[in-house]
C-alpha positions as CSV (number, residue, x, y, z in Angstrom):
1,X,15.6,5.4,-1.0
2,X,11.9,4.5,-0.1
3,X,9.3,5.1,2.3
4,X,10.7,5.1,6.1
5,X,7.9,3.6,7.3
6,X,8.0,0.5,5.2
7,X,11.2,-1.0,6.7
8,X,9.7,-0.6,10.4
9,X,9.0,-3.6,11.8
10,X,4.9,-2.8,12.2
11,X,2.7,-5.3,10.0
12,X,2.2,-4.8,6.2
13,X,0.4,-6.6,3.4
14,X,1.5,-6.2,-0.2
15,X,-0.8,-6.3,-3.1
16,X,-4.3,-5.2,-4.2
17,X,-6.5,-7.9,-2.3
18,X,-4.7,-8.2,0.8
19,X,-5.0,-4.0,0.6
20,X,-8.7,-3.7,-0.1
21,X,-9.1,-6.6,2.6
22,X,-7.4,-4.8,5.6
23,X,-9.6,-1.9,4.6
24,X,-13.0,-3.7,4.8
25,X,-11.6,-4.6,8.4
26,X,-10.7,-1.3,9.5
27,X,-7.3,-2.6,10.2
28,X,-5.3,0.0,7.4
29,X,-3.7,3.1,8.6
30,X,-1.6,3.6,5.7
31,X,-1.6,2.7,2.3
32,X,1.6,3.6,-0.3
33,X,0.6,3.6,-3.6
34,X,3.6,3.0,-6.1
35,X,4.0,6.0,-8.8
36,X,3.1,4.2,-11.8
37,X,0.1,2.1,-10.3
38,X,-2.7,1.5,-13.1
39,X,-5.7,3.9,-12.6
40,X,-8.1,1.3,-11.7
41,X,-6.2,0.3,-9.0
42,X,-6.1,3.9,-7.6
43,X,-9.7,4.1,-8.0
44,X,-10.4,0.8,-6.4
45,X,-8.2,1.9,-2.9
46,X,-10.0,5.3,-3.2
47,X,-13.1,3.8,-3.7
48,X,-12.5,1.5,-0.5
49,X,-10.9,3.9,2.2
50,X,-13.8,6.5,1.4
51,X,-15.4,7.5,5.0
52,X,-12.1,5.7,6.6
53,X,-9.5,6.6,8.2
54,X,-7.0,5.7,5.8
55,X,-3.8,7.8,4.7
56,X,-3.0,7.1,1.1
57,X,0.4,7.9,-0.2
58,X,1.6,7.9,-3.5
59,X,5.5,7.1,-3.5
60,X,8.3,8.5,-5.3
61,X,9.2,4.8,-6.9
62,X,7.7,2.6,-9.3
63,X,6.4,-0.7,-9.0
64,X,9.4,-2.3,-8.9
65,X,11.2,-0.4,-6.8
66,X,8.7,-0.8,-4.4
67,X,8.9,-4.3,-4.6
68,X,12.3,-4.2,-3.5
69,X,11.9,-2.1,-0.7
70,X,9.6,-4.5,0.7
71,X,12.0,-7.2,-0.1
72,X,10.3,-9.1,-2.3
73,X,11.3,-10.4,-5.6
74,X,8.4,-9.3,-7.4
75,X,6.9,-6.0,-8.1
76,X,4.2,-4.2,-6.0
77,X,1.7,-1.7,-6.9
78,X,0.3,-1.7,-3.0
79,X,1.4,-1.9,0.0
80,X,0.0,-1.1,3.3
81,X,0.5,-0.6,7.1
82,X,-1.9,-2.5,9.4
83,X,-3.0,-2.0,13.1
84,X,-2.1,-5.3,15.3
């Protein structure tokens, strides 16, 4: 139903701060971007990953769905693969 890559076992952080964070540190490869995230937020990861080599992908699923893909019980707008 989701993303392939998010129910591999490589690292991940969920959520806007964690995001932007892993992306000051060069450590973001990916970022998937949930269909119905707010336009700020989009801005913000665009904003951040400018110059970087960051893929960002905007998913099929919503917020929630993504949320439960990641197996959390709340929703996510963010989520994102990290090197180790």
């Amino acid at each position: 139903m989701g993303e392939p890559d998010l129910n591999t076992k490589k690292k991940r952080v969920i959520g806007l701060k964690q995001t932007l964070r892993a992306i000051q540190q060069n450590k973001t490869c990916v970022v998937y971007l949930a269909n119905d995230v707010d336009e700020h937020i989009l801005r913000r990861i665009k904003m951040a990953s400018h110059g970087k080599d960051v893929k960002i992908v905007i998913t099929r699923v919503g917020r929630k769905e993504l949320g439960q893909i990641c197996r959390i019980d709340v929703s996510a707008a963010v989520v994102a693969l990290v090197q180790e």
